[in-house]
ZAMAR-671061 format. One record per residue: x, y, z of N, C-alpha, C, O in turn. Coordinates in nm, 3 decimals. Example, Ala and Ser with C-alpha at 12.3 -4.5 7.8 and 13.67 -1.06 7.14 Angstrom:
(atom (1.319 -0.569 0.780) (1.230 -0.450 0.780) (1.320 -0.330 0.780) (1.424 -0.332 0.846))
(atom (1.285 -0.225 0.708) (1.367 -0.106 0.714) (1.290 0.003 0.787) (1.341 0.114 0.804))
END
This chain:
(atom (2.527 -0.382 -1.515) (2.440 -0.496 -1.494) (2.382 -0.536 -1.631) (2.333 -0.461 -1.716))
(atom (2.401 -0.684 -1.634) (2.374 -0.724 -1.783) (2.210 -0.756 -1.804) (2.169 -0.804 -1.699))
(atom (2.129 -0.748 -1.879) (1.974 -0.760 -1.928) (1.946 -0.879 -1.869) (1.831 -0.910 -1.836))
(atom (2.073 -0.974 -1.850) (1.991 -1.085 -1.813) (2.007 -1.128 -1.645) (1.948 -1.228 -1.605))
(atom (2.078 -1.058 -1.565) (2.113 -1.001 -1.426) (1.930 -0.973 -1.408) (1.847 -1.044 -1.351))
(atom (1.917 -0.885 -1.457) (1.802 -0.827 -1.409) (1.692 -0.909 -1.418) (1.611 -0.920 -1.325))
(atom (1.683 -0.977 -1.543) (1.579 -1.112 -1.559) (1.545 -1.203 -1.449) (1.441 -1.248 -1.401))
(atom (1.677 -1.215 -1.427) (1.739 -1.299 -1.303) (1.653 -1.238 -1.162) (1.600 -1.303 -1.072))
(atom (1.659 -1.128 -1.174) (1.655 -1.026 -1.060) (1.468 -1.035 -1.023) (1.410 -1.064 -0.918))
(atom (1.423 -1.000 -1.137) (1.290 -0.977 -1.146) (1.174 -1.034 -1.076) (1.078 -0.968 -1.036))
(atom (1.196 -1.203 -1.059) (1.082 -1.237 -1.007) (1.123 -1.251 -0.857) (1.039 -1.324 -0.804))
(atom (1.191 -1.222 -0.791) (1.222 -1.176 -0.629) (1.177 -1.056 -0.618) (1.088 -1.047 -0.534))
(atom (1.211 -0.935 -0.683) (1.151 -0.810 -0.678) (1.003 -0.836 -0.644) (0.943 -0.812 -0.540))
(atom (0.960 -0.889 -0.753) (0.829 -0.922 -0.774) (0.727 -0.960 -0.621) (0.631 -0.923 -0.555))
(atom (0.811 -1.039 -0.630) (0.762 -1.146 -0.483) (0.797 -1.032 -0.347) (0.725 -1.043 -0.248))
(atom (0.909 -0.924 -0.345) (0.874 -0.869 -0.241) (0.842 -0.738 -0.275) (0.913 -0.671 -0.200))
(atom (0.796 -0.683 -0.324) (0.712 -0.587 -0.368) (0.560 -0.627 -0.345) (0.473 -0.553 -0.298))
(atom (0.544 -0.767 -0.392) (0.417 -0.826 -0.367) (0.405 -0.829 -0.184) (0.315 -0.754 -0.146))
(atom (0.444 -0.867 -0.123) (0.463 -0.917 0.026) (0.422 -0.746 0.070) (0.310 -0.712 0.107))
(atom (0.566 -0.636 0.054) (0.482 -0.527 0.108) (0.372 -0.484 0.053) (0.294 -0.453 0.143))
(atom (0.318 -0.465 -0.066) (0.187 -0.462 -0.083) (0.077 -0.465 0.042) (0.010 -0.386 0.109))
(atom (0.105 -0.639 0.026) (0.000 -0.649 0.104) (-0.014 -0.642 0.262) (-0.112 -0.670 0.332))
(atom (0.137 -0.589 0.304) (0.160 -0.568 0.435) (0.075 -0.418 0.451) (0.004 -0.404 0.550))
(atom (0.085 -0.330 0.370) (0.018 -0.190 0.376) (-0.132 -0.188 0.320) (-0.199 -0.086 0.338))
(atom (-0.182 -0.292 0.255) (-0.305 -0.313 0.263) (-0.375 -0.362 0.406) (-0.473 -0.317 0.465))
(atom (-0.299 -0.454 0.433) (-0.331 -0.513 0.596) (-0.333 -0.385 0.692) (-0.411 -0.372 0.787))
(atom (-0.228 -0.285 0.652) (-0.235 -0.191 0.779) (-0.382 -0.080 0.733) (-0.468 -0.034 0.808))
(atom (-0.370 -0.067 0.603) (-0.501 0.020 0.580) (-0.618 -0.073 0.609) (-0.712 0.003 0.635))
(atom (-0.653 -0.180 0.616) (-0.740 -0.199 0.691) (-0.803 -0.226 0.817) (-0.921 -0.246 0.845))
(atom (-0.637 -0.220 0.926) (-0.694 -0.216 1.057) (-0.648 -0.076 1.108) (-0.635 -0.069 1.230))
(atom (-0.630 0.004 1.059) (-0.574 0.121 1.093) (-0.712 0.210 1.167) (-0.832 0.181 1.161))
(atom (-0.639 0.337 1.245) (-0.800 0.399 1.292) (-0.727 0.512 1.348) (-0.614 0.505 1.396))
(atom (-0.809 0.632 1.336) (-0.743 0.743 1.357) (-0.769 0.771 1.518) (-0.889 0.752 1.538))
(atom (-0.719 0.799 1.612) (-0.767 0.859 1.744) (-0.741 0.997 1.800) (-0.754 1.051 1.910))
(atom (-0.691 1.040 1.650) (-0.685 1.218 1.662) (-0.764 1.273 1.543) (-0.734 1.223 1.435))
(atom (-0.866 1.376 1.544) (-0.911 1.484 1.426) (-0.830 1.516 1.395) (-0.727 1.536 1.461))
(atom (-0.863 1.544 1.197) (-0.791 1.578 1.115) (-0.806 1.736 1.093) (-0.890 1.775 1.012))
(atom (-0.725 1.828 1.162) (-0.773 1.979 1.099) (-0.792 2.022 0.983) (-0.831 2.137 0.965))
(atom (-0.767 1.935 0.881) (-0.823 1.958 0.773) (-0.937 1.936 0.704) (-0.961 1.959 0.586))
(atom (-1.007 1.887 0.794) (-1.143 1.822 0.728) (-1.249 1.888 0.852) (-1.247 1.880 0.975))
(atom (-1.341 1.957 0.755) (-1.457 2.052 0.782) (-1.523 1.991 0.939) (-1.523 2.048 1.048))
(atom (-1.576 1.861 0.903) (-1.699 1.845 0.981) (-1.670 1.676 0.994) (-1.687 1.605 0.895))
(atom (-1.631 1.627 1.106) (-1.554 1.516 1.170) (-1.647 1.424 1.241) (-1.678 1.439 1.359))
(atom (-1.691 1.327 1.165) (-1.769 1.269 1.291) (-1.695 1.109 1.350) (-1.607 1.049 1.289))
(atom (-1.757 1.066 1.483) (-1.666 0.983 1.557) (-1.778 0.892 1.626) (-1.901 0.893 1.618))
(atom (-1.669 0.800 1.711) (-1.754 0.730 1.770) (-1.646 0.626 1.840) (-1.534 0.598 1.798))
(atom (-1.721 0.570 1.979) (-1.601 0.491 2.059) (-1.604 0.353 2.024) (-1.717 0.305 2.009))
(atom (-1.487 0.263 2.003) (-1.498 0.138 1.998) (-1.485 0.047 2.112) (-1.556 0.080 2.208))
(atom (-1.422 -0.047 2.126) (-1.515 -0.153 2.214) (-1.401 -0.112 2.343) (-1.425 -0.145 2.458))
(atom (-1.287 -0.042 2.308) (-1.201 0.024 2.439) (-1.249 0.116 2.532) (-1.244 0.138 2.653))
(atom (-1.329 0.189 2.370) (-1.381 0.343 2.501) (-1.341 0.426 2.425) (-1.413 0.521 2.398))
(atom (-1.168 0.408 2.351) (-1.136 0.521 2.272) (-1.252 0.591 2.193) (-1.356 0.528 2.175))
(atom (-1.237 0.750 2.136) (-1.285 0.830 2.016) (-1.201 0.798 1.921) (-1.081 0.823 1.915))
(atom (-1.315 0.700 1.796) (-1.224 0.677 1.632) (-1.314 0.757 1.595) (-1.435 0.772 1.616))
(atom (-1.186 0.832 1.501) (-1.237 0.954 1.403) (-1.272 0.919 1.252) (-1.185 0.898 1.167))
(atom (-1.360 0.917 1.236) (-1.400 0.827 1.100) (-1.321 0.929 0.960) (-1.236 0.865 0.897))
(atom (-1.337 1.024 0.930) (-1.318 1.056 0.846) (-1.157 1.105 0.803) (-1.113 1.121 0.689))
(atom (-1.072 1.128 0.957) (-0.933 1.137 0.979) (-0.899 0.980 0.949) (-0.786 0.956 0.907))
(atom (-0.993 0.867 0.968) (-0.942 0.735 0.999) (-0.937 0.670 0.790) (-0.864 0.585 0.739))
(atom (-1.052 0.761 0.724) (-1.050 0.729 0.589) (-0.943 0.783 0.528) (-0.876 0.708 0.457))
(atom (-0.891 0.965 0.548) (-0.808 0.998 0.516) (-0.641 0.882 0.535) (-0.544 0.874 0.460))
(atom (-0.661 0.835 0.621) (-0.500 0.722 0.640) (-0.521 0.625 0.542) (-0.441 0.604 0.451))
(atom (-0.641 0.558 0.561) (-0.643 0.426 0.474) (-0.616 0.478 0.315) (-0.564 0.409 0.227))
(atom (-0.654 0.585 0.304) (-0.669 0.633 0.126) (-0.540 0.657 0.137) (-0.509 0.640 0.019))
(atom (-0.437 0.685 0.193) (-0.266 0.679 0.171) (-0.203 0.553 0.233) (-0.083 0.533 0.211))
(atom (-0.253 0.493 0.286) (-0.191 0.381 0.309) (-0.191 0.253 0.148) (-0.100 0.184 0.103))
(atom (-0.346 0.272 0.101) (-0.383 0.228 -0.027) (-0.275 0.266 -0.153) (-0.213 0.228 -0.252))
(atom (-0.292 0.320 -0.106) (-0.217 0.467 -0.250) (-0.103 0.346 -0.253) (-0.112 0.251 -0.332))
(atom (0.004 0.361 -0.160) (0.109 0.348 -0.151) (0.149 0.175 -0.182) (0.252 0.122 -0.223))
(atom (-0.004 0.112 -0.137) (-0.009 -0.051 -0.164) (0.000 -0.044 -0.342) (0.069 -0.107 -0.422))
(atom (-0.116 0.073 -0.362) (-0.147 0.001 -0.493) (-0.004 -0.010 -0.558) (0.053 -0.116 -0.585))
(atom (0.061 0.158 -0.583) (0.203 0.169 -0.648) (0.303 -0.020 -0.627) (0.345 -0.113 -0.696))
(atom (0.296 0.012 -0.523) (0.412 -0.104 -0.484) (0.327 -0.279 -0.612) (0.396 -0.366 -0.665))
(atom (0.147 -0.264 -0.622) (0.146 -0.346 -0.683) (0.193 -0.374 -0.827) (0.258 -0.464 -0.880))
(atom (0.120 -0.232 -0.880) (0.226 -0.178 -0.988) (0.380 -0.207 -1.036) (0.432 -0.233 -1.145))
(atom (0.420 -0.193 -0.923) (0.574 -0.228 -0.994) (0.581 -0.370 -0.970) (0.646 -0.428 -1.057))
(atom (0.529 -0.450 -0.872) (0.574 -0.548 -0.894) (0.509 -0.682 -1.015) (0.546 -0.797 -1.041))
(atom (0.395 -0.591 -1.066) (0.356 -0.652 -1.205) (0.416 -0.603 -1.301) (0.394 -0.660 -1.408))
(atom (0.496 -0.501 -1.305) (0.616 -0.446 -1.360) (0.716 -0.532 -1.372) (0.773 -0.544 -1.481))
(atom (0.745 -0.588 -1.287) (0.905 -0.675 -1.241) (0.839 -0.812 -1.322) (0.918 -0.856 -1.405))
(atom (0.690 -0.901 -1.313) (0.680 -0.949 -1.368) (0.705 -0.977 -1.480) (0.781 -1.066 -1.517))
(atom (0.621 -0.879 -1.570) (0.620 -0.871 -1.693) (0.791 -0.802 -1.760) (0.814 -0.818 -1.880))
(atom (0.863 -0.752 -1.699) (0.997 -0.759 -1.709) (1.073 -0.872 -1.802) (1.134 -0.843 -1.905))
(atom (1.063 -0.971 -1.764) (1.169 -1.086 -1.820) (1.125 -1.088 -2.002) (1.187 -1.080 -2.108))
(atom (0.970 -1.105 -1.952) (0.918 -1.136 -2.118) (0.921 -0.982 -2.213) (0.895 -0.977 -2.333))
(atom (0.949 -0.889 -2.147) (1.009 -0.758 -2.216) (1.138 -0.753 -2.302) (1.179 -0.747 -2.419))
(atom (1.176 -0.759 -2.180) (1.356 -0.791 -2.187) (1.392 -0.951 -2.284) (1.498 -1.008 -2.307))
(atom (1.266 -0.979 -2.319) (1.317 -1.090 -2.462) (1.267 -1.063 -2.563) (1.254 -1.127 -2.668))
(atom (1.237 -0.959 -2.532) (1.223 -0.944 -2.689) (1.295 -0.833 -2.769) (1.261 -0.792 -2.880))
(atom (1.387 -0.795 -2.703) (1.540 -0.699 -2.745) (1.640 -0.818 -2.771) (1.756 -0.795 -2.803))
END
């Protein structure tokens, strides 16, 4: 694949790298745990407007990997951006 294939390539990457981003930001913020996390000491909860038990601190533990995984994906795709104007200057 030639340097300029990829140039080519870059701002689609970009654009869907961007899209899931923010598809896994969207899920870390409606996300909610309805099981305790055995890993975490001291769990507190509370029912929402169903009735279910949301587990607040099992429910932070998801969003902080759901994040994680947004931010990376934003990362590369300001990566893929800044790509073309890299790749000109070789």
């Amino acid at each position: 694949m030639s340097l300029h294939c990829l140039a080519d390539f870059s701002p689609w990457a970009s654009i869907a790298l961007s899209f899931a981003s923010a598809c896994f930001w969207f899920a870390a913020s409606i996300t909610k745990a309805t099981k305790p996390d055995d890993s975490i000491g001291i769990e507190s909860r509370y029912k929402d407007k169903k009735g279910r038990e949301i587990y607040i601190n099992a429910t932070a533990k998801k969003q902080i990997k759901l994040n994680a995984i947004a931010a990376v994906l934003i990362g590369l795709a300001i990566f893929f951006q800044a790509l073309p104007a890299i790749l000109a200057l070789f």
